[in-house]
C-alpha positions as CSV (number, residue, x, y, z in Angstrom):
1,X,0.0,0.0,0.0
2,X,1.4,3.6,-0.7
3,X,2.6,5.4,1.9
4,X,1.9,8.3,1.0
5,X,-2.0,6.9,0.7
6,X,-1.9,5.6,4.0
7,X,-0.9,8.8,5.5
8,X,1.7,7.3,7.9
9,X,4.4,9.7,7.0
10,X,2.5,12.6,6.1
11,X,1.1,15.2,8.6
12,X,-2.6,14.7,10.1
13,X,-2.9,18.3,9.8
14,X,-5.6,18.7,7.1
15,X,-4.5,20.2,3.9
16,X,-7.3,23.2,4.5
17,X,-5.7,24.6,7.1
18,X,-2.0,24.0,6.3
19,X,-2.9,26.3,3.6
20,X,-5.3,28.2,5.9
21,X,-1.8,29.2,8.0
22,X,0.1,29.5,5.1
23,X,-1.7,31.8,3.9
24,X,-2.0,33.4,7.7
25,X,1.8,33.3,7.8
26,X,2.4,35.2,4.6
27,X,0.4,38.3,6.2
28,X,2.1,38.0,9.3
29,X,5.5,38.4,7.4
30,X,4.4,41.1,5.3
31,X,3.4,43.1,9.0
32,X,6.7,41.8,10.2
33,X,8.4,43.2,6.9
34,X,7.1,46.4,7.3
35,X,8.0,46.3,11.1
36,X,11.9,45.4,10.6
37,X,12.0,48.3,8.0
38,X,10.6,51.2,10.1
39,X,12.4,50.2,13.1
40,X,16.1,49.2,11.7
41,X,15.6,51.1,8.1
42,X,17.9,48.5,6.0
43,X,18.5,50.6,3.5
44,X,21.2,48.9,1.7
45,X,22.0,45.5,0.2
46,X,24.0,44.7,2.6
47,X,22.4,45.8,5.5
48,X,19.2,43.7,3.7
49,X,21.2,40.8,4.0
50,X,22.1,41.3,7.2
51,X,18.7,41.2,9.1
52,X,17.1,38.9,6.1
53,X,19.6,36.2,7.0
54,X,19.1,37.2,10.9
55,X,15.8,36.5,10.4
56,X,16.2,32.9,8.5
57,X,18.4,31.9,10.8
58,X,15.7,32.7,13.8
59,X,13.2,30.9,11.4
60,X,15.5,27.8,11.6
61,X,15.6,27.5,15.0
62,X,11.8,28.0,15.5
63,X,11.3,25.4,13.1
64,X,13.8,22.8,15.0
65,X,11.9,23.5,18.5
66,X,8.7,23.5,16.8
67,X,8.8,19.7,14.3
68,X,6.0,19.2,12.3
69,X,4.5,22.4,12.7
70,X,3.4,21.6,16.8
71,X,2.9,24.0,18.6
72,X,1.1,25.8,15.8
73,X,1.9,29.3,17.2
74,X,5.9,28.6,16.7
75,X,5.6,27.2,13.4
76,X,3.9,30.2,12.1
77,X,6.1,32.8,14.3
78,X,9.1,31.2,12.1
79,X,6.7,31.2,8.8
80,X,6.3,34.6,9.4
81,X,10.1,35.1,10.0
82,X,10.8,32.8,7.4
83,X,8.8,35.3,5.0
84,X,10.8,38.4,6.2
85,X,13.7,37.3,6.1
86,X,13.2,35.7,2.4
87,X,11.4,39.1,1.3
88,X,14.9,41.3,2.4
89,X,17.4,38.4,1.0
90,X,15.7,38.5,-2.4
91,X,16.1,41.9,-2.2
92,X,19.8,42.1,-1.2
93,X,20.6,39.6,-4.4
94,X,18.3,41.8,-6.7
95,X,19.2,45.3,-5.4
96,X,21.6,46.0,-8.8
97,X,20.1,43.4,-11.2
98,X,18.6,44.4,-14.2
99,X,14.9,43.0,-15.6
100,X,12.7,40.4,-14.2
101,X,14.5,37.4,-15.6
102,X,17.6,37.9,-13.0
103,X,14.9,38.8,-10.1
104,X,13.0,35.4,-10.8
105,X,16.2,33.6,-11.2
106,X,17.9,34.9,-7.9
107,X,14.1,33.4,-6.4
108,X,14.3,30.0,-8.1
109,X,17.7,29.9,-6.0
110,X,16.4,31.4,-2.9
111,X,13.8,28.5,-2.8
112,X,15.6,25.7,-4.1
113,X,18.1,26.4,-0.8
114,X,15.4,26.8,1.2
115,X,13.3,23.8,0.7
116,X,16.4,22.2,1.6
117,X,17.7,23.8,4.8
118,X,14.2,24.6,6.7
119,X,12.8,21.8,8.8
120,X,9.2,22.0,8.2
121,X,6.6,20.2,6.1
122,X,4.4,23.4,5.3
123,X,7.7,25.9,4.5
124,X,9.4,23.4,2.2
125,X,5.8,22.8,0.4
126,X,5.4,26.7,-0.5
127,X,8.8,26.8,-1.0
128,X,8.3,24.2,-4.0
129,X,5.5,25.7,-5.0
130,X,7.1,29.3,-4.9
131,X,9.9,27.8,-6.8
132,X,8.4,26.5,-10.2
133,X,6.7,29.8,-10.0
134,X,9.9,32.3,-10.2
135,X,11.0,29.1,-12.5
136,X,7.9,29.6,-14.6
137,X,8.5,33.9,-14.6
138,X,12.4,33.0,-15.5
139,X,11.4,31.2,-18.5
140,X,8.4,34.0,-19.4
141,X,10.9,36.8,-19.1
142,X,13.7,35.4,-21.0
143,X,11.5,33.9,-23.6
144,X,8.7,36.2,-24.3
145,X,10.1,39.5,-22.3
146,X,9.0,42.0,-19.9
147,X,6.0,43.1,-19.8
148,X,5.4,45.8,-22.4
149,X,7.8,44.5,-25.0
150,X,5.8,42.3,-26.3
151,X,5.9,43.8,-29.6
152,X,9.7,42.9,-29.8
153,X,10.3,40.8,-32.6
154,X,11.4,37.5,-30.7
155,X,7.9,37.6,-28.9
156,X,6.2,37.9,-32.6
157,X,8.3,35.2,-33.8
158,X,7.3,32.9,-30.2
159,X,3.4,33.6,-31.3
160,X,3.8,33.1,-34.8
161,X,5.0,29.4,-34.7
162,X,3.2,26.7,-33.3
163,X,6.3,24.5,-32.9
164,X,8.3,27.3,-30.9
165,X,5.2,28.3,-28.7
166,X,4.9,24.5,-27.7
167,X,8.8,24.4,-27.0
168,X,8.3,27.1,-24.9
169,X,5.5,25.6,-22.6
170,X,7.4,22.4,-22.8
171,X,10.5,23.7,-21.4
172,X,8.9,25.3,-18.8
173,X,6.8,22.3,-17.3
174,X,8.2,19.3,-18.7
175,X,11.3,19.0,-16.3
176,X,8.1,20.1,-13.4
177,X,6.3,16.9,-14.5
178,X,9.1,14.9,-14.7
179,X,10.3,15.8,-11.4
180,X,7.1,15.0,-9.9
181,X,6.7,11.7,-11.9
182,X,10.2,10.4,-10.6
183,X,9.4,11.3,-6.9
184,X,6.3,9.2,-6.7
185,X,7.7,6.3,-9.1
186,X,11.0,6.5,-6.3
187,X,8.8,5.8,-3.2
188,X,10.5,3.1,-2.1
189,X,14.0,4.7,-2.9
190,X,13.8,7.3,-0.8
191,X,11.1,6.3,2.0
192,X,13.9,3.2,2.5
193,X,17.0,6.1,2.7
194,X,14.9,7.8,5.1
195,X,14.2,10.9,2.8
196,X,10.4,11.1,3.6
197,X,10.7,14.6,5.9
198,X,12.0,16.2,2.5
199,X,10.6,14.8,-0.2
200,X,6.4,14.3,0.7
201,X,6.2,18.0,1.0
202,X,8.5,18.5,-2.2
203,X,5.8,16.2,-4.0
204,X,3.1,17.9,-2.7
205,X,4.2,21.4,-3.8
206,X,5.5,20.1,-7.4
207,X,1.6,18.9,-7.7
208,X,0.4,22.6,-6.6
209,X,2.7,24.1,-8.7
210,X,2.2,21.6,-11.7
211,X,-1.9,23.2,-11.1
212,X,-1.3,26.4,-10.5
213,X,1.7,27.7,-10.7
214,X,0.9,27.6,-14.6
215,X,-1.2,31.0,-14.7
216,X,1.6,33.1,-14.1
217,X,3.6,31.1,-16.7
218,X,0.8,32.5,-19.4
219,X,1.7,36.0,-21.4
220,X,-1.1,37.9,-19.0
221,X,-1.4,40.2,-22.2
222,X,-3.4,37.7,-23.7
223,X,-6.1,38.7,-21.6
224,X,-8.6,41.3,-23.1
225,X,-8.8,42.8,-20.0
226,X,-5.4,44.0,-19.6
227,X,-5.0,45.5,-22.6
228,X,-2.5,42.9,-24.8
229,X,-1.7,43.1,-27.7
230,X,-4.3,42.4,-30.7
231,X,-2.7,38.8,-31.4
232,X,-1.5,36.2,-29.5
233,X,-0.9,33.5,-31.9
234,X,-0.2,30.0,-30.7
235,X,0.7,31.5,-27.1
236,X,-3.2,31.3,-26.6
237,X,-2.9,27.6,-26.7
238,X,-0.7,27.3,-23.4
239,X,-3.5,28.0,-21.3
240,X,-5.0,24.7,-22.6
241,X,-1.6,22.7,-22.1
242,X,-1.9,24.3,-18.6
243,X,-5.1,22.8,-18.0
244,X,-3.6,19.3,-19.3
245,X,-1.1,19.8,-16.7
246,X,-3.5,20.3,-14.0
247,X,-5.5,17.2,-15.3
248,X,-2.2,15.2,-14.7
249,X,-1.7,16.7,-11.4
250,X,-5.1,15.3,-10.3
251,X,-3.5,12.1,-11.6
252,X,-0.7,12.5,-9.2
253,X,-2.9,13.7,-5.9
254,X,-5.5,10.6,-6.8
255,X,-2.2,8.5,-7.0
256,X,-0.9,9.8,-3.7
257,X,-4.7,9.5,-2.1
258,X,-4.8,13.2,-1.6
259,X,-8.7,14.1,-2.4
260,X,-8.5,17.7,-1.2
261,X,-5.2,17.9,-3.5
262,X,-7.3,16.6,-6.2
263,X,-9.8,19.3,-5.7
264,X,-8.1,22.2,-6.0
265,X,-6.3,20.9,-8.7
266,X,-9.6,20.3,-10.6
267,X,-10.5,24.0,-9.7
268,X,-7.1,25.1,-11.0
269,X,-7.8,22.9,-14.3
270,X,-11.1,25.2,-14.7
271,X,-9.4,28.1,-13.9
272,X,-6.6,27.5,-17.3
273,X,-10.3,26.5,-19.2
274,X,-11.4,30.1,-18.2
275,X,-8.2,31.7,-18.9
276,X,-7.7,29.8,-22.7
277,X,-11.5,31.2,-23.4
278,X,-10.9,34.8,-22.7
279,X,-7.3,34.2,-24.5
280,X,-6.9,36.2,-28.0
281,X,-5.6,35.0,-31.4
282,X,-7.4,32.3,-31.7
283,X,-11.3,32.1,-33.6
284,X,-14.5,31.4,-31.3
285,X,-14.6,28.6,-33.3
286,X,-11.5,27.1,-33.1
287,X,-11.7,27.6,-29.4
288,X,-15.1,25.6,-29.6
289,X,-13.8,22.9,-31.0
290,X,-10.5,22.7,-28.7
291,X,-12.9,23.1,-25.7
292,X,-15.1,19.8,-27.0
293,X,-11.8,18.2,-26.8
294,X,-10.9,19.3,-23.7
295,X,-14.2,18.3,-22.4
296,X,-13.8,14.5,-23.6
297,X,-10.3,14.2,-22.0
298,X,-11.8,15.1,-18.8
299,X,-14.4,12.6,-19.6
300,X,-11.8,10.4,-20.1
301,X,-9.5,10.9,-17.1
302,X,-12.7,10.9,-15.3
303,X,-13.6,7.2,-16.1
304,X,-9.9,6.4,-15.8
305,X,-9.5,7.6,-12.6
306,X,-12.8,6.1,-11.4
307,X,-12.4,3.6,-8.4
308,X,-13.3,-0.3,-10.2
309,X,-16.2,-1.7,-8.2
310,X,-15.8,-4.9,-6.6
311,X,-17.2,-7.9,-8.5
């Protein structure tokens, strides 16, 4: 029987409220934020550092008193450090870089190190999940550009060819999927090495991020209402892709025997289905028709993924 299923390594702590004081935690860092920088004013990079590694550091030891998030009130007191601290690091590494590729890449690194150093389920989960995102915004930026230059002719050439535009998406979420497909195929490797503290949260957030992390992978000016350009091209495909991707992260989350996972995955599905329909370049009825299809491979999954009754 999977582990995973079984829940014997995994924390009781429904997955509601984990994100329920996730959520809690990030605006208890972003009070905490604003507290550090009226009272110690770090108005340097270095000085950034200083008190955003001081703050880590006091996350860290939080974390080690408080194991598995018990007591509640410590974990979050060091999610909320945690969130400081990560806020003035990121800037220290960013104060002198230039565009938003170099900001998300500097976050990608940030998170990568800390889902490895900070002792706690819930932290290294976000930090997964906030790490395919800046990987996802690395990949947008270098790709397609910032925001406003999307008339540049590299973007044009991305939207104009149906082969680069599903390079693009590919490169972004194909090492994500295969990631997440190798942890859970690896069970036994790493449960048996004793790896199960680090990698059942790492699994959990590559399945959030495989659902969700996907919108902000999209060129927002694709959407009508924020004023994109006339055309889109092929890019308005990668919201459908997207909601593949969150139809294989409900794979993943029915695999592990996560059925709150799998919800908010198939909400994050709907939200990509949303997203591809307000999406420009591409003919209401071409859309139609890509919608039927999408609509049967849910069918599909559905009735794959549908438990066999007992004979």
């Amino acid at each position: 029987m999977n582990r995973l299923a079984t829940g014997h390594l995994a924390s009781d702590r429904p997955l509601a409220i984990s994100l329920l004081l996730g959520v809690s935690g990030w605006f208890a860092g972003i009070f905490l934020l604003v507290f550090v920088g009226v009272l110690f004013r770090p108005d340097t990079a270095g000085q950034a550092a200083v008190a955003g590694t001081a703050l880590l550091a006091a996350a860290w030891g939080l974390f080690m008193l408080a194991r598995d998030g018990e007591p509640v009130f410590v974990a979050q007191l060091a999610l909320a450090l945690s969130i400081a601290g990560q806020c003035l690091v990121l800037y220290a590494l960013t104060a002198h870089a230039s565009g938003g590729a170099s900001v998300a890449g500097a976050a990608l690194a940030l998170q990568a190190v800390l889902v490895l150093a900070m002792p706690n389920r819930l932290h290294r989960t976000l930090s997964t999940l906030f790490a395919t995102i800046a990987w996802a915004l690395t990949l947008h930026f270098t790709l397609i550009g910032e925001h406003g230059d999307w008339r540049r002719g590299d973007a044009l050439h991305l939207a104009s060819s149906l082969a680069a535009a599903l390079a693009g998406w590919l490169l972004a979420w194909g090492p994500v999927a295969a990631a997440l497909w190798s942890a859970i195929r690896g069970e036994a490797d790493w449960a048996a090495r004793g790896w199960a503290a680090l990698v059942q949260p790492v699994i959990t957030g590559l399945i959030a991020g495989l659902a969700f992390a996907t919108l902000v992978s999209q060129p927002f000016e694709s959407f009508r209402w924020l004023g994109g350009a006339e055309d889109s091209g092929y890019l308005a495909l990668w919201p459908l892709l997207s909601a593949l991707a969150a139809l294989g992260a409900v794979a993943a989350a029915f695999a592990l025997g996560r059925r709150a996972l799998m919800a908010l995955c198939v909400v994050a599905a709907l939200l990509h289905v949303g997203h591809f329909y307000y999406a420009l370049g591409t003919s209401l009825l071409v859309k139609s028709l890509l919608m039927l299809a999408m609509g049967g491979a849910f069918i599909a999954a559905a009735r794959v993924l549908r438990p066999k009754e007992k004979a």
